[in-house]
C-alpha positions in Angstrom: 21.6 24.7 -27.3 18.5 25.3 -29.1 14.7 26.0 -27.5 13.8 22.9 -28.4 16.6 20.9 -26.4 17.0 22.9 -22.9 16.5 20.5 -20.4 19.8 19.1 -22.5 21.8 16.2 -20.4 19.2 16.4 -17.1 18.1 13.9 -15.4 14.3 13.7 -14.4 12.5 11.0 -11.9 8.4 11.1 -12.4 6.6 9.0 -9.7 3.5 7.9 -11.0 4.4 8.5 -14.4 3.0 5.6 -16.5 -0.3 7.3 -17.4 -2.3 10.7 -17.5 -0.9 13.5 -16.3 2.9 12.0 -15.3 3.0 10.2 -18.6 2.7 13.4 -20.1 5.0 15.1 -18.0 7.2 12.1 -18.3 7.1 12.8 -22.3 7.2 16.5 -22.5 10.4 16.5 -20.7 12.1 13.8 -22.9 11.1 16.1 -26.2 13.2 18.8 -24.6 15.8 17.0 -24.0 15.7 15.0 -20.5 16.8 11.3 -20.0 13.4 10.3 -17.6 13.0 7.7 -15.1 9.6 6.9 -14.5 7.6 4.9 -12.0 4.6 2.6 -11.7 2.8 0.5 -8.7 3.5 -1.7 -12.1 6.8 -1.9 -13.2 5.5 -3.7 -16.6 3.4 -0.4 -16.9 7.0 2.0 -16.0 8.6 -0.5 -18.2 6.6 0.2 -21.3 6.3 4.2 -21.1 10.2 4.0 -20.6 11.2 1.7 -23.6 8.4 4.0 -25.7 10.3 7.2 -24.6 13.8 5.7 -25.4 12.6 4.4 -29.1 11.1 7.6 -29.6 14.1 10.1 -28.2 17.1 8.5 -28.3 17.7 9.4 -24.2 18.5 7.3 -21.4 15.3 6.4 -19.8 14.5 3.9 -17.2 11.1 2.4 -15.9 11.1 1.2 -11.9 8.0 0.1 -9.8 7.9 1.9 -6.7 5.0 2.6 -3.8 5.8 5.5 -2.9 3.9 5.5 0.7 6.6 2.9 1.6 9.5 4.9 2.2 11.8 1.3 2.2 10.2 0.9 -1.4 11.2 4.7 -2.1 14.9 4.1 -0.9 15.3 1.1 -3.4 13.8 3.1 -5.7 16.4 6.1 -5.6 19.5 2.9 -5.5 18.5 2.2 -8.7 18.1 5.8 -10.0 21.6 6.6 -8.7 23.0 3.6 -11.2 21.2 4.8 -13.9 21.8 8.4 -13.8 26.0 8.1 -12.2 24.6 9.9 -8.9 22.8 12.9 -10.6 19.2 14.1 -10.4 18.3 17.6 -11.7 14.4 17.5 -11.9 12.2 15.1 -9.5 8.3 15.4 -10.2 6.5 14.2 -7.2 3.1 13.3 -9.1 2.3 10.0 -7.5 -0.9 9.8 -5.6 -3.4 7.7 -3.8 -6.2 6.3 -6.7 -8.9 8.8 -7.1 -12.0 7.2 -5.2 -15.5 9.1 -5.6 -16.8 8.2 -2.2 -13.9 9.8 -0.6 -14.4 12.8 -3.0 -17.8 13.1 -2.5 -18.3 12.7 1.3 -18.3 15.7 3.7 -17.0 15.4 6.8 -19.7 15.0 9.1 -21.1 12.2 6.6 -17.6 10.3 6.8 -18.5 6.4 8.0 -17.4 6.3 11.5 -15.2 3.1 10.9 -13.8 4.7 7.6 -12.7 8.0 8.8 -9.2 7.3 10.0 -8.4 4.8 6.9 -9.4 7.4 4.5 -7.5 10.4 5.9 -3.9 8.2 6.8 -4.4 6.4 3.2 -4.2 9.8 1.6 -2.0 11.1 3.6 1.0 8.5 3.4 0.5 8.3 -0.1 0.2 12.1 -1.3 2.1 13.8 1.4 4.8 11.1 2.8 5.2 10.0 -0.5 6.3 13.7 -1.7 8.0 13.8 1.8 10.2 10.5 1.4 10.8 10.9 -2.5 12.3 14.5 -1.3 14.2 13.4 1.3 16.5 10.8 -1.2 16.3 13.7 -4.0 17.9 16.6 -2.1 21.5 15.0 -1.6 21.8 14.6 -5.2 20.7 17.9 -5.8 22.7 19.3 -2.8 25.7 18.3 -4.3 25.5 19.6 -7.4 24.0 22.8 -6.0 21.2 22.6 -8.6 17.9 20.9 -8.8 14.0 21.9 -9.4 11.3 19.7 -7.7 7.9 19.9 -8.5 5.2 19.0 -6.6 1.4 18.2 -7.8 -1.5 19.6 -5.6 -5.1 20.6 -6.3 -6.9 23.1 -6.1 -9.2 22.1 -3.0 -6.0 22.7 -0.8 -6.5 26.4 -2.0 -9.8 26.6 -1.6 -11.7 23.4 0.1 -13.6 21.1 -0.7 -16.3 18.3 1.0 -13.3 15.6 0.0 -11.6 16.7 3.3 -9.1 14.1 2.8 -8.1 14.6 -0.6 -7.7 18.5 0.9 -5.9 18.0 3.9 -3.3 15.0 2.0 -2.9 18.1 -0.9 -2.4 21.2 1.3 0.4 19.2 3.2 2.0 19.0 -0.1 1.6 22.7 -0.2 3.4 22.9 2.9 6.2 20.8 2.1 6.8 22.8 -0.9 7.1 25.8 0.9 10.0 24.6 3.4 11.7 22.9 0.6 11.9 26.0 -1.0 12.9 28.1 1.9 15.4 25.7 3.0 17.8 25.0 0.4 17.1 28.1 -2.1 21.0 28.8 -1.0 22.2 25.3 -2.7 20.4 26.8 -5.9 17.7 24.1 -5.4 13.9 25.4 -6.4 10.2 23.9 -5.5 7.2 24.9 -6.9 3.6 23.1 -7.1 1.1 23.1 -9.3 -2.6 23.4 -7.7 -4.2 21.6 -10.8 -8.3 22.0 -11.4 -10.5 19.5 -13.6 -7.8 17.9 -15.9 -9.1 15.6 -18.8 -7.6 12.3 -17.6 -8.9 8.7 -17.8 -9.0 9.0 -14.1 -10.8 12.1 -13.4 -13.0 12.5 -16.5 -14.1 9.5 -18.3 -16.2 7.7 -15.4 -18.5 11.0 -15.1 -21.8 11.5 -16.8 -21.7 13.9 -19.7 -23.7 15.9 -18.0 -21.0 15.8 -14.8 -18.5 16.5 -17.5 -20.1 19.4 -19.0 -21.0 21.3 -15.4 -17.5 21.1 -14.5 -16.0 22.4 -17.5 -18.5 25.6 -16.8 -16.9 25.9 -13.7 -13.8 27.8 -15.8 -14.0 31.0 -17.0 -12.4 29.5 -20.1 -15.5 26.9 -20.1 -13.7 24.0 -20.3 -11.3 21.0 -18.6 -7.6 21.4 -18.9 -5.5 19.1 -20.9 -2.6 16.9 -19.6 0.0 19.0 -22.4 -1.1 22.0 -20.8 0.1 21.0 -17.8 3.4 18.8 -19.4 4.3 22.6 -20.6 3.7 24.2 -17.4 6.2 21.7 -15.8 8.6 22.1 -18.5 8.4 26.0 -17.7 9.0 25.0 -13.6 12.0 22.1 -14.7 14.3 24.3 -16.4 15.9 28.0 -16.4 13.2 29.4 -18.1 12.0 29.9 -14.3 15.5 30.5 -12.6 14.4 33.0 -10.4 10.9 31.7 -9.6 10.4 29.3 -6.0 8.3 28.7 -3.5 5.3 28.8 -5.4 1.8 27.4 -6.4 1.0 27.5 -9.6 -2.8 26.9 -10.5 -3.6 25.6 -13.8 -7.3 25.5 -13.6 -9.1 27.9 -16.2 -9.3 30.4 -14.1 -11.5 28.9 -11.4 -9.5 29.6 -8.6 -9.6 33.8 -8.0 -7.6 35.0 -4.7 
């Protein structure tokens, strides 16, 4: 098996993988080898990454809608991953997430609207941390009985270090949590989880509805003076999916320039 080809034969499921980040995590796997499954709210969207991935690689790939705050939607989603992949699942990428909104981002706590405060907190929270929670829960028998698997989980940076979109924080540092148990709990089957506590990202999403000058002052935040790109992290999860990190688990990784010191 060469370098280029070690996630050879695997079988990968990226939730929210039909643009930015999981797109390119979606991708970067496939070049290394990995047949990928991805998902979309819009399964014309999953549909269309999928067939690209296939025509490009060669692999198996498959593209299913799925809300991932459902966990009835997450269950159908996982039937049909079982017939595609002949009950296997070595890599799940839990990347899925609740649609970046500025008011929530932007709000602290004590300026939260009274009649908005529980709909933005349970939003985020079924939809970052039950979502991670339910796609786990159909993952680990798969993994469990093949005694091998690597999940990786997406988090931020606030759930590190805070931040006035308490929502965003609190949905992320569940993640965190989750992680760690996974981790603790079924290292002996050989299974891994790690996260990645990602910082300003240059995605559709997160960087092209700011001002330039918004875009500039948070690229200063880095020591390396500028936002991340979605490859950079595609080849950090490539590093976390395979054997090139055997012996690594339980652990955040922060892919932020450097703006996160502790």
């Amino acid at each position: 098996m060469t370098t280029g080809q070690i996630l050879e034969a695997h079988f990968a499921l990226v939730t929210g993988g039909s643009r930015g980040i999981g797109r390119t995590i979606a991708n970067t796997l496939s070049e290394h080898g990995c047949n990928v499954a991805v998902t979309s709210r819009k399964l014309q969207d999953a549909e269309a990454v999928a067939r690209e991935i296939g025509e490009k690689t060669g692999l198996m790939t498959l593209g299913a809608s799925c809300e991932v705050s459902q966990q009835s939607s997450v269950h159908e989603l996982f039937e049909e991953v079982r017939r595609w992949s002949s009950e296997r699942l070595d890599i799940l990428v839990c990347n899925a997430g609740y649609p970046f909104l500025t008011e929530v981002w932007n709000t602290p706590l004590h300026a939260t609207p009274p009649e908005k405060l529980e709909s933005w907190y349970l939003n985020l929270f079924q939809t970052d941390t039950l979502g991670s929670v339910f796609c786990t829960f159909e993952a680990l028998p798969l993994m469990m009985a093949r005694r091998k698997g690597s999940l990786i989980y997406i988090s931020s940076t606030p759930a590190l270090q805070g931040y006035m979109g308490t929502p965003y924080t609190v949905a992320k540092a569940g993640i965190l949590g989750l992680m760690k148990d996974v981790a603790r709990e079924y290292g002996s089957y050989n299974i891994r989880a790690n996260a990645f506590a990602l910082g300003n990202i240059r995605t559709p999403a997160t960087f092209e509805n700011l001002t330039p000058e918004t875009q500039q002052a948070l690229a200063q935040e880095a020591p390396l003076k500028r936002w991340g790109e979605p490859e950079e992290v595609g080849r950090a999860a490539l590093f976390l999916a395979s054997d090139l990190s055997s012996f690594i688990t339980g652990q955040t990784l922060v892919v932020d320039g450097g703006s996160v010191r502790w």
